[in-house]
C-alpha positions in Angstrom: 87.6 91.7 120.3 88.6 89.3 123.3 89.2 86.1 120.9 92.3 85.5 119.4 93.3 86.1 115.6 94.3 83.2 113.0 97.2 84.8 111.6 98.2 82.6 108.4 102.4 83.3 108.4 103.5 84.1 104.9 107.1 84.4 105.1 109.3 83.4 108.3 111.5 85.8 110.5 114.9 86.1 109.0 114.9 85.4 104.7 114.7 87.3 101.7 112.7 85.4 100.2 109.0 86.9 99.7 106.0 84.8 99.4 102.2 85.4 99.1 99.4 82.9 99.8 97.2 82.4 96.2 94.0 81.7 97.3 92.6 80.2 93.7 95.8 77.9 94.0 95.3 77.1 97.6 99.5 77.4 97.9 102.0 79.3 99.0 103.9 80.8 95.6 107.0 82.2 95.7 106.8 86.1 95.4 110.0 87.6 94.8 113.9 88.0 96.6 114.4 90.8 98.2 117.7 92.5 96.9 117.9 95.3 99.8 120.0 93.6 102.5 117.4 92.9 105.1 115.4 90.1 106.4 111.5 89.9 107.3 111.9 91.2 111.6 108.9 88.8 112.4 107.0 86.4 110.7 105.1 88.2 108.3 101.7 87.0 106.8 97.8 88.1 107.1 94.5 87.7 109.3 92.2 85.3 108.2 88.9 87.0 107.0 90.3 90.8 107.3 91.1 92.8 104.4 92.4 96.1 104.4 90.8 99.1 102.2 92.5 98.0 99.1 90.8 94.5 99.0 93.8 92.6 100.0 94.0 90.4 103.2 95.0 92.5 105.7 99.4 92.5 106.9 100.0 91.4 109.7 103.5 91.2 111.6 103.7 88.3 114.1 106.7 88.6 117.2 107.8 84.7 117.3 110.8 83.3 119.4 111.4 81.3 116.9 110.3 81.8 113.2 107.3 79.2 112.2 107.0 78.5 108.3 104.6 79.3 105.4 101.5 78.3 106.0 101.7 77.8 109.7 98.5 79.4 111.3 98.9 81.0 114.8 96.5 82.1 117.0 97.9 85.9 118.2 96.2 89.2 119.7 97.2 92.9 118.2 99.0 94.8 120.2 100.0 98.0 117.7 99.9 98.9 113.9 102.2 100.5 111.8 100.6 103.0 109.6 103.4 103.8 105.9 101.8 106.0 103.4 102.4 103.9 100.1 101.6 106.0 96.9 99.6 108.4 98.6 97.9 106.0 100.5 97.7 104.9 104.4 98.3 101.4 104.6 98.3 99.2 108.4 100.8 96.8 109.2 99.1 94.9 112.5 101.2 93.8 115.0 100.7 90.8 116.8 102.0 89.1 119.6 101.6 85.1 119.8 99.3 83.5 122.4 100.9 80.7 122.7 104.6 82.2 123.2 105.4 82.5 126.7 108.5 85.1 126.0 105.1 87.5 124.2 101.7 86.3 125.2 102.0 88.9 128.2 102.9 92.3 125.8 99.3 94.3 125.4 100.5 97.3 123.7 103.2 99.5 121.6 104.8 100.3 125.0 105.3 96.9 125.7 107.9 96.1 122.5 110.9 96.5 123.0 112.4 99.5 121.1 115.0 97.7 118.7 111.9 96.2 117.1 109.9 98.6 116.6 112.7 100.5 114.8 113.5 97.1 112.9 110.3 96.9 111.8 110.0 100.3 110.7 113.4 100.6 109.0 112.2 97.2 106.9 109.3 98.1 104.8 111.7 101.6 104.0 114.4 100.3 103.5 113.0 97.2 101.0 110.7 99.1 99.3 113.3 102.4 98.7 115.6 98.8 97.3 112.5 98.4 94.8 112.1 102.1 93.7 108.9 101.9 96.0 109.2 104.7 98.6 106.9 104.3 101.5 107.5 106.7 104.7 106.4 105.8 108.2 103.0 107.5 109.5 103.3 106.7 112.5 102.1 103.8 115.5 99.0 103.0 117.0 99.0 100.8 120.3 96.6 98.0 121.3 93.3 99.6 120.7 93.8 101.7 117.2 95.1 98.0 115.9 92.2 96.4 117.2 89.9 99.0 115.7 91.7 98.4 112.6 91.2 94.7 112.7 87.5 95.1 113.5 87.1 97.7 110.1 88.9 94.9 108.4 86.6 91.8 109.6 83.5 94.3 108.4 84.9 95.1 105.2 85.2 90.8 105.1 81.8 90.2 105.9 80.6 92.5 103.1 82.9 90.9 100.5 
């Protein structure tokens, strides 16, 4: 996978606010607030044309400089996944750098991140979904090529849909 992702941004770095793309309205619809105290680390959204084992899109966590909006397509590259066990199941969060951000288009993998993130990122989807009487735990990280093998399993699972 040497071409870039279009990432389709969701919900902006930094609000509480929670939207989801309907596709059979064609609009961004506001989701929900989040009442746990935190904010969205990155932009947060999905990859066009990859769906995850459940049938939905597949996540995808963008690193911005600044955050973009809903709606805003960016072209990025997977660098790790998150992996949170969700009911019993494994569920990927894709992380992706920009390619068109000069202060990330040069991180390739996990190692890469700086650490505060990737404990920000984590500590999120706990720490929102414990807020909603959802636990998830954390299963772990991938780097660069278990994200793009994940991406991949999600284009073929798009193709057959």
């Amino acid at each position: 996978m040497d071409e870039p992702l279009l990432c389709l941004v969701e919900i902006p770095k930094g609000p509480r606010n929670k939207y989801e793309y309907d596709a059979d309205l064609g609009l961004m619809v506001f989701d929900r607030f989040l009442s746990a105290s935190v904010v969205f680390p990155t932009d947060y959204g999905f990859i066009r044309g990859a769906y995850s084992a459940d049938g939905d899109p597949m996540d995808v966590l963008i690193t911005v400089s600044e955050p973009t909006f809903p709606g805003c397509a960016v072209h990025a590259k997977p660098v790790a996944v998150l992996w949170l066990c969700d009911q019993d199941e494994r569920e990927p969060k894709v992380v992706c750098v920009p390619c068109e951000d000069p202060n990330w288009k040069n991180m390739e993998d996990l190692a890469d991140l700086p650490n505060q993130l990737v404990e920000e990122i984590a500590h999120f989807f706990v720490a929102y979904k414990k807020r909603e009487d959802h636990e998830v735990t954390v299963d772990g990280w991938g780097g660069a090529d278990e994200a793009r093998k994940v991406v991949e399993e999600g284009f073929a699972r798009g193709s057959n849909r």
